[in-house]
C-alpha positions, -999 to +999 in steps of 0.1 A: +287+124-054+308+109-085+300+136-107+302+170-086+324+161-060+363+171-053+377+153-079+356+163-108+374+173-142+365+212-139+368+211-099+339+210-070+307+221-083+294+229-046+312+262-039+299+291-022+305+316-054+277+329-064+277+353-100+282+387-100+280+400-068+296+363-049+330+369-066+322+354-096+301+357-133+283+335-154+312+340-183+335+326-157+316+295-153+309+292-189+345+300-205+348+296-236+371+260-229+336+250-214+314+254-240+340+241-268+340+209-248+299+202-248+296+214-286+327+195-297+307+163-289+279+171-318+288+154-349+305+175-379+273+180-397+252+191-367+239+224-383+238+238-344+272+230-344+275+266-362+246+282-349+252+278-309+282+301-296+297+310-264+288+347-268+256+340-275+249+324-243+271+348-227+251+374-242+214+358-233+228+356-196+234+393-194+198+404-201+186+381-170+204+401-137+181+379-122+200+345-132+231+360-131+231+373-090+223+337-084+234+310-103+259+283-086+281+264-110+263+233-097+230+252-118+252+258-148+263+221-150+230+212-145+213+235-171+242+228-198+235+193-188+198+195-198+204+215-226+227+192-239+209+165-237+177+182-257+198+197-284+225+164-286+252+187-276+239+218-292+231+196-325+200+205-332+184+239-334+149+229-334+129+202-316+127+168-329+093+147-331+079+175-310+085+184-271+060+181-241+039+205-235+004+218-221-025+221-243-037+253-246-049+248-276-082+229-262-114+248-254-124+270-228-089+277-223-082+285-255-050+315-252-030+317-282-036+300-321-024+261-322+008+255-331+022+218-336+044+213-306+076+227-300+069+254-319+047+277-300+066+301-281+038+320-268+050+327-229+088+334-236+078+357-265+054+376-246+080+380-218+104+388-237+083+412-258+083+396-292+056+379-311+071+344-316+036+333-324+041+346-356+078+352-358+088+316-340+118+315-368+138+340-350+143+313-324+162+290-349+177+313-370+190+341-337+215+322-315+208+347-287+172+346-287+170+308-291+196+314-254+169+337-243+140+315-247+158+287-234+171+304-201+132+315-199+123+281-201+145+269-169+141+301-148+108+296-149+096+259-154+129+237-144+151+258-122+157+239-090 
């Protein structure tokens, strides 16, 4: 297709590498060049601007083995694509007007305290062992949680 074909600007995103064990890692596929390009787009006074690095990415990655045996560079320029496109190039740390979600907030099913949306990290927290009920500031104020969560979030609920 136009985008992901042979003659795409970073080269054919349908390869048979796959990261660690194909040849490959995820820190190849997201160099440092390849971030720079996506966060250069975010205007001057995007406070994420500051807040979103490549390490930190590189750094979430790592603690998935999971992710990293498997992800295709068509996967990474999908997910950097969608994470793009939530954060306006890694502009914004939080979510704006609120994000989609399920209720669980409405009786019987009642499982956590209600949150406004966007807010309420309950699953990711509990799988990553944290209580971001409570402490959901360490998401916007920890670039490599924030990575963490986010990864979460497409492994699990967007992931192809």
């Amino acid at each position: 297709d136009a985008y992901c074909g042979a003659g795409c600007r970073a080269g054919p995103c349908r390869s048979n590498i796959r990261t660690p064990n194909g040849g490959g890692s995820v820190s190849s596929i997201v160099t440092q060049q390849f971030f720079n390009n996506i966060i250069q787009k975010a205007g001057s006074g995007c406070a994420g601007k500051t807040f979103y690095t490549h390490d930190s990415f590189i750094n979430a990655a790592n603690n998935f083995p999971n992710f990293g045996n498997s992800v295709t560079r068509r996967e990474i320029a999908t997910m950097f694509a969608h994470y793009s496109q939530g954060t306006g190039h890694f502009c914004y740390i939080q979510a704006i007007n609120g994000t989609l979600r399920r209720d669980k907030c409405q009786e019987p099913q009642r499982q956590m305290p209600c949150h406004p949306p966007g807010i309420g990290y309950f699953v990711r927290g509990e799988r990553l062992n944290i209580d971001l009920l409570r402490q959901r500031e360490l998401v916007r104020s920890n670039p490599t949680l924030g990575f963490k969560t986010s990864l979460l979030f497409w492994m699990n609920s967007v992931r192809p």
